[in-house]
C-alpha distance (Angstrom), angle and dihedral (degrees) to the residues before:
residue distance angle dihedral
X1 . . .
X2 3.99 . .
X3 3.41 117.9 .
X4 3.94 123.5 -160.9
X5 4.18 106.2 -152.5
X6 3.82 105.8 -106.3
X7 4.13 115.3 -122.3
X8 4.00 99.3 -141.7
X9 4.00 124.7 -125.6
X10 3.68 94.9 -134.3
X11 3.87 125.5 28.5
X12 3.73 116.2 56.6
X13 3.84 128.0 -126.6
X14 3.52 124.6 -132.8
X15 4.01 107.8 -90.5
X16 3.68 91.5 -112.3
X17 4.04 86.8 68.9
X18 3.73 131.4 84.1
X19 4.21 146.5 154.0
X20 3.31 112.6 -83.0
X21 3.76 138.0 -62.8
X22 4.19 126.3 -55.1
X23 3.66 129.0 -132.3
X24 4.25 126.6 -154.1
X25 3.76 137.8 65.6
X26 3.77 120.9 -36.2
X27 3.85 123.5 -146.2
X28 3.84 108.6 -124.6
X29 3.71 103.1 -108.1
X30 3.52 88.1 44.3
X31 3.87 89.1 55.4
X32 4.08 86.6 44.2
X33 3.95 83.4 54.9
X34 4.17 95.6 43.7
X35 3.98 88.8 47.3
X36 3.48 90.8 51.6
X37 3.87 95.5 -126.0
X38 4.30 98.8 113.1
X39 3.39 120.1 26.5
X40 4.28 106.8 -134.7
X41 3.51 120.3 -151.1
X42 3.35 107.5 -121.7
X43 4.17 125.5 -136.6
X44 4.15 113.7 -146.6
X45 3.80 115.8 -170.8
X46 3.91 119.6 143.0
X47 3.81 133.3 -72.9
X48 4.02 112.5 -77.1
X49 3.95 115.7 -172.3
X50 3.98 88.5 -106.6
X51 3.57 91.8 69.4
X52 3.83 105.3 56.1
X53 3.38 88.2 83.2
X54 3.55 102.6 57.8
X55 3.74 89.3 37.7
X56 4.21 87.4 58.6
X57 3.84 85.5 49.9
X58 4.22 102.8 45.3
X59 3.94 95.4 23.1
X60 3.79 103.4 27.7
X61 4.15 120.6 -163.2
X62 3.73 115.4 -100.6
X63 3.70 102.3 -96.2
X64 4.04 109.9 -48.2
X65 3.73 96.7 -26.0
X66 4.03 99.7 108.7
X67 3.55 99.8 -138.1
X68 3.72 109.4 -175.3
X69 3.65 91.8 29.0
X70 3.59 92.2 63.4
X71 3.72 99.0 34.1
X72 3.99 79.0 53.0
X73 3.42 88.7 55.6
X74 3.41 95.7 49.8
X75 4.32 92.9 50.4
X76 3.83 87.8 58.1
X77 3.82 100.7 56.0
X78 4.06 79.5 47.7
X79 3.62 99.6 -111.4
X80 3.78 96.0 123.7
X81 3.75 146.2 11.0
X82 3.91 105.5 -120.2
X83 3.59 102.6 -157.3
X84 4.07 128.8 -166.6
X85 3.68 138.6 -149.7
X86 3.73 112.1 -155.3
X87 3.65 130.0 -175.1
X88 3.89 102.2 -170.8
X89 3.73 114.2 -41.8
X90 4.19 82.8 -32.4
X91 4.19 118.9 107.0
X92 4.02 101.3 -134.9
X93 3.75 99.2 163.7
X94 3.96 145.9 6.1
X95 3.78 131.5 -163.7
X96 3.72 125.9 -178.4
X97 3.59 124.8 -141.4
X98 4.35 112.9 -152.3
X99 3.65 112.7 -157.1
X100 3.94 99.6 -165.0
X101 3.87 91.8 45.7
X102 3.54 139.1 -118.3
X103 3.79 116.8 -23.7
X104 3.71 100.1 -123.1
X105 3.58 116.9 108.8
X106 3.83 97.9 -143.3
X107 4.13 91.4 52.3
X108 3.66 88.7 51.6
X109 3.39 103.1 51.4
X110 3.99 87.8 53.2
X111 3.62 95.6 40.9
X112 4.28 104.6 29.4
X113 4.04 85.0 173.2
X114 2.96 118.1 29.1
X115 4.20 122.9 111.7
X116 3.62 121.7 -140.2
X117 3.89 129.5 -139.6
X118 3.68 103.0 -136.7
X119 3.88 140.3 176.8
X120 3.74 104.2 23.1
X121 4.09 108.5 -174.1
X122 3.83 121.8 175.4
X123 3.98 112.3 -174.3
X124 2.77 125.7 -135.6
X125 3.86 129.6 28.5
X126 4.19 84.3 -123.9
X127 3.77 90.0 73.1
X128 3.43 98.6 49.4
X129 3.89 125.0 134.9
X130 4.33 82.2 1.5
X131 3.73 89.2 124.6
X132 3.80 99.1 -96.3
X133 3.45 103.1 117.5
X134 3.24 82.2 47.0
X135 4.12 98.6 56.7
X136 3.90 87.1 53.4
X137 3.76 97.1 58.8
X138 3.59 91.2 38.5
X139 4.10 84.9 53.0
X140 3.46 94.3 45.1
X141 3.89 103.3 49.5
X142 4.11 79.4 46.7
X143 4.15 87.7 59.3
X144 4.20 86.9 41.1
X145 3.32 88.7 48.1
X146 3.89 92.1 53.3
X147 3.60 95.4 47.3
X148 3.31 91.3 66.7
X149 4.35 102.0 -98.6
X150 3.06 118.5 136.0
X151 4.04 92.2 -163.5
X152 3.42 139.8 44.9
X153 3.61 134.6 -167.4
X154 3.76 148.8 -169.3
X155 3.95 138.8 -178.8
X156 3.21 125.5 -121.9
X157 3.94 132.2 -156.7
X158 4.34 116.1 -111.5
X159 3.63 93.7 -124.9
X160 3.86 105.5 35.0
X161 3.74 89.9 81.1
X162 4.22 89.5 155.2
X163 4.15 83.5 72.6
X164 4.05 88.9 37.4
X165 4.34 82.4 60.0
X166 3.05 101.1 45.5
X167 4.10 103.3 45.2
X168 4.42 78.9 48.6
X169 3.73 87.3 57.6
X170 3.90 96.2 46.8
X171 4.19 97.8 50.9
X172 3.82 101.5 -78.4
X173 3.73 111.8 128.0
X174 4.22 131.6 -166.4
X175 3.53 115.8 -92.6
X176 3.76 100.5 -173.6
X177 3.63 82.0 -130.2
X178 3.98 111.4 139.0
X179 3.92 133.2 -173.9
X180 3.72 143.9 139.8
X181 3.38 117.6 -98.3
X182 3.94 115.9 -144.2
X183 3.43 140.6 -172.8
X184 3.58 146.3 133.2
X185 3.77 141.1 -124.2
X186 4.03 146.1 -172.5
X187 3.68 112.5 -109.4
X188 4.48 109.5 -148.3
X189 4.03 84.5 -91.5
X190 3.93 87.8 53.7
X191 3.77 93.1 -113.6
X192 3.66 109.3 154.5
X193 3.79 115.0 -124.2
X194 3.89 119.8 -156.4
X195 4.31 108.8 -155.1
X196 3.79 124.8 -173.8
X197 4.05 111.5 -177.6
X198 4.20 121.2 177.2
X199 3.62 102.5 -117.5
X200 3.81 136.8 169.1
X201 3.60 137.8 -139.4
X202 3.95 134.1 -122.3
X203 3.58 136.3 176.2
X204 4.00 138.5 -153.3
X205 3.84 125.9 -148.2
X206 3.44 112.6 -135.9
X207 3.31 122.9 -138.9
């Protein structure tokens, strides 16, 4: 059985990781930016229906689990923000933005109100540490912070310690608060897989 990596609902990666690799054309700066030769300012704004299809194509759903077309989904009932990174015309990252929090009962009974940026990707490995992941968190604490909040927060897996660094180093601060982030995913047979990983909890004041 083949089995496409899952990308988790909860816990964030470090920036530097991502799904799995893209096939199709590549606009020339875009290429300059994947080789590593030009560095491409890249242009986040939120999901739009046009773009799940290039996002399937450059940033393709683990397995049969639909990804962007349910996070999509989820943006238009007003549950998230579904944020983009876009080199070009070419999808190179996504971040989600949830409104209502993470799911975990013991983070939201310590923080009731406080949104969580969730499901950072950057794709692919050319791009990484080029300040991308970077430009999505930065663009969504500016949409918290417009909404109002005041704090953010994300999870982070107990052994991926690299992403644990680097969200210390950017403003993000231990909470002490601990859960087990689970969710589920379609393998390329459309077997579901059930995944429960010890994670922890931090928060950012916004200024």
């Amino acid at each position: 059985m083949t089995t496409t990596p899952p990308d988790p609902t909860g816990p964030v990666p470090a920036p530097a990781d991502g799904p799995g690799p893209a096939d199709g054309p590549v606009p020339d700066a875009a290429a300059d930016a994947r080789s590593g030769s030009v560095p491409v300012p890249v242009h986040i704004r939120p999901c739009r229906a046009a773009d799940l299809e290039p996002l399937e194509r450059y940033l393709p759903s683990p397995g049969r689990t639909r990804r962007h077309e349910t996070r999509f989904d989820q943006q238009e009932r007003g549950l998230t923000a579904f944020l983009t990174a876009w080199a070009d015309d070419v999808p190179v990252g996504t971040a989600q933005i949830l409104w209502q929090g993470c799911a975990a009962p013991e983070v939201r009974a310590r923080f009731p109100d406080c949104p969580e940026l969730n499901g950072l990707s950057i794709w692919p490995p050319e791009l990484r540490s080029r300040g991308i992941g970077s430009a999505l968190i930065m663009a969504a604490e500016e949409r918290v912070r417009a909404a109002g909040h005041t704090l953010i927060g994300l999870g982070v897996n107990d052994d991926n310690h690299r992403a644990a660094a680097l969200y210390v180093r950017i403003g993000y601060r231990e909470t002490g608060c601990r859960y087990v982030d689970r969710y589920a995913y379609l393998d390329d047979e459309g077997v579901r897989h059930e995944v429960a990983d010890p994670a922890r909890f931090l928060v950012k004041v916004l200024p």
